[in-house]
C-alpha positions in Angstrom: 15.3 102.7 -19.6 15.1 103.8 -16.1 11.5 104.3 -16.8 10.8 101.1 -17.9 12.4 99.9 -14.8 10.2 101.8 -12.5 7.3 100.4 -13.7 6.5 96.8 -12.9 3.7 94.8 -14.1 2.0 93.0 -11.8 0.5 90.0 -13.2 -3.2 88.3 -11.7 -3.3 84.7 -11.2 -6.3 83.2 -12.0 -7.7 81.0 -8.4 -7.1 77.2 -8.6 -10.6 76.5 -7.7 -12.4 79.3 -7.9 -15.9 78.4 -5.7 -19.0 80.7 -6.4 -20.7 82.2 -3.0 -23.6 80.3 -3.4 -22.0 77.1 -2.9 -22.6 75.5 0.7 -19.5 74.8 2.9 -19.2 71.2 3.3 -20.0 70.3 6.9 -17.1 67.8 8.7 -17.8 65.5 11.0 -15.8 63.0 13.1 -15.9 59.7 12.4 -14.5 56.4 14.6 -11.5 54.8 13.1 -11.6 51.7 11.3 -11.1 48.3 13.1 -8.0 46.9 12.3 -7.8 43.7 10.2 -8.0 40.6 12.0 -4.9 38.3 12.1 -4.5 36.1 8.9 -3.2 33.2 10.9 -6.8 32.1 11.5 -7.6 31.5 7.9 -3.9 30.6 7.3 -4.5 27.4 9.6 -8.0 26.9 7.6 -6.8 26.8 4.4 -3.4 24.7 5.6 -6.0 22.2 6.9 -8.0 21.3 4.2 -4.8 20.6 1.9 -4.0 18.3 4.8 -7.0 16.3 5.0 -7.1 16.1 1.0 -3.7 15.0 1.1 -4.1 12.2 3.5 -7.6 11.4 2.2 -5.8 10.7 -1.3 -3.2 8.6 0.4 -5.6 6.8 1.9 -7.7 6.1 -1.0 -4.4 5.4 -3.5 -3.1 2.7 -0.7 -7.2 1.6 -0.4 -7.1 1.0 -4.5 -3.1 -0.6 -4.2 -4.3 -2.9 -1.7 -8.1 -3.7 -3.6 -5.5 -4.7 -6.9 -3.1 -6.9 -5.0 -5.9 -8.9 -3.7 -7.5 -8.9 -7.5 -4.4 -10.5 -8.8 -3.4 -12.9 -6.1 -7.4 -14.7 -6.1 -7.2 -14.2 -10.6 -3.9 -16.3 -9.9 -5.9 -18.4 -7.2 -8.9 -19.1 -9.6 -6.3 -19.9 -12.3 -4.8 -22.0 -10.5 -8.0 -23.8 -9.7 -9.4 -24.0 -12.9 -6.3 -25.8 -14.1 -6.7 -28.1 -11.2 -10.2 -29.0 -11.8 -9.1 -29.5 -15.5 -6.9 -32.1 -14.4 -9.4 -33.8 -11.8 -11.9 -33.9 -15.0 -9.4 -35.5 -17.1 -8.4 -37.9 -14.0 -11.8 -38.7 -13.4 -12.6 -39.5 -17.3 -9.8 -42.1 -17.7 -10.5 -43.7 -14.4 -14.3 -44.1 -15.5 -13.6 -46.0 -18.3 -14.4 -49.6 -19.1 -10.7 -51.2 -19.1 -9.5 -49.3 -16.1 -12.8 -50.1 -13.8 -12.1 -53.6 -15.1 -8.4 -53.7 -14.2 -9.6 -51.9 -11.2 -12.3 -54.9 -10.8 -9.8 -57.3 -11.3 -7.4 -56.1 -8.5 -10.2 -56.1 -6.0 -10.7 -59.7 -7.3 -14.4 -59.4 -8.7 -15.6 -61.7 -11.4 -17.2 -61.4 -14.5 -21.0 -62.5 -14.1 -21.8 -65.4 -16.8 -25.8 -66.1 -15.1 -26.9 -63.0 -13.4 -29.8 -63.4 -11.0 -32.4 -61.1 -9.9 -34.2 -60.4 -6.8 -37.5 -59.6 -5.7 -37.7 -57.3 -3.1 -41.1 -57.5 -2.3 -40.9 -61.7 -1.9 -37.4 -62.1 -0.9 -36.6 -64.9 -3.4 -34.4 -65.3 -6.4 -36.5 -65.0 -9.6 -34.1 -66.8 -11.7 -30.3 -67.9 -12.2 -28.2 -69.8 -9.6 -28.6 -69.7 -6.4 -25.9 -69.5 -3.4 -22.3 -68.3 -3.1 -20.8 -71.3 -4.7 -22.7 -71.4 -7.7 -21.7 -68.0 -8.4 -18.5 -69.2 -8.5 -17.3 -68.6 -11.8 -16.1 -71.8 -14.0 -13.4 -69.9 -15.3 -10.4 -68.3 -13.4 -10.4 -64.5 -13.4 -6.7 -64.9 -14.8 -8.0 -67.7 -18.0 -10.5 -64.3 -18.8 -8.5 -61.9 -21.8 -9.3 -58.0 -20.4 -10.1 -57.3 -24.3 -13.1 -59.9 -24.0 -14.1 -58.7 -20.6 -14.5 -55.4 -21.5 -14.6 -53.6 -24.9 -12.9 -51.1 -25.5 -13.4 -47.3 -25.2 -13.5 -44.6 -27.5 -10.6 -41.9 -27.2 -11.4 -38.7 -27.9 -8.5 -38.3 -29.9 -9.2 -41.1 -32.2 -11.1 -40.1 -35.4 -14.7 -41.4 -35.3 -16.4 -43.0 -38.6 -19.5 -40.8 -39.7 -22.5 -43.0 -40.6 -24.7 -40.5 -41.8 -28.0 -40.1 -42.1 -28.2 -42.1 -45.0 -29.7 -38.7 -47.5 -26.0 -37.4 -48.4 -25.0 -38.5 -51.9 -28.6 -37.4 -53.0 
């Protein structure tokens, strides 16, 4: 065993990256260093702005729009409000235009029925026929002996159902 000890085996490792002779040597060369990055803060400030502006922009525009529907409701209510007024005018000025009431307004005023009008020629200045003069236009009658039913007939109300003549062609 002592001989076994005496010789030792020497073992060969292969080379990690064994490089043939007829590969070049790679040539080295000094190169400047990098430039350092340039602060973020620059782009940080950018990018901060814009969210900004966007921000107040769509403030600006939600108040624009808040404002735009305030003003849409108050001139609806406005022209609503209007409507129904001129509604009411209409229906004011229909009853006051018809024949009783400008003949009770007539009366008030104290105008007269005409029994003999008289007409007037422009052209010749005279009185083509009737009476003539202030006192014979004088009525007869006193405004107060005169019934307002046979002054003035009466008017038709809307309301009130209307008999249909025809055309005479609808039972054939």
């Amino acid at each position: 065993m002592a001989s076994t000890s005496a010789v030792r085996s020497v073992a060969v490792r292969p080379l990690r990256n064994p490089r043939p002779a007829s590969w070049p040597t790679p040539r080295l060369t000094v190169l400047a260093a990098p430039k350092a990055a340039g602060s973020a803060l620059p782009f940080t400030l950018l990018c901060t702005a814009i969210v900004v502006a966007t921000l107040a922009a769509l403030l600006y525009l939600n108040i624009q729009m808040s404002d735009t529907s305030y003003e849409i409701n108050r001139l609806q209510i406005q022209s609503q409000r209007l409507t129904e007024e001129q509604q009411s005018l209409a229906a004011t000025n229909e009853r006051l235009g018809t024949p009783q009431e400008l003949e009770r307004q007539a009366r008030e005023l104290g105008m007269v029925p005409v029994s003999d009008p008289a007409y007037i020629d422009l052209d010749t200045r005279t009185v083509l026929s009737g009476t003539v003069g202030a006192e014979a236009a004088a009525p007869a009658v006193q405004l107060a002996e005169v019934p307002a039913e046979q002054a003035v007939p009466p008017a038709q109300i809307y309301d009130q159902p209307q008999v249909y003549h025809g055309m005479g062609n609808e039972g054939a």
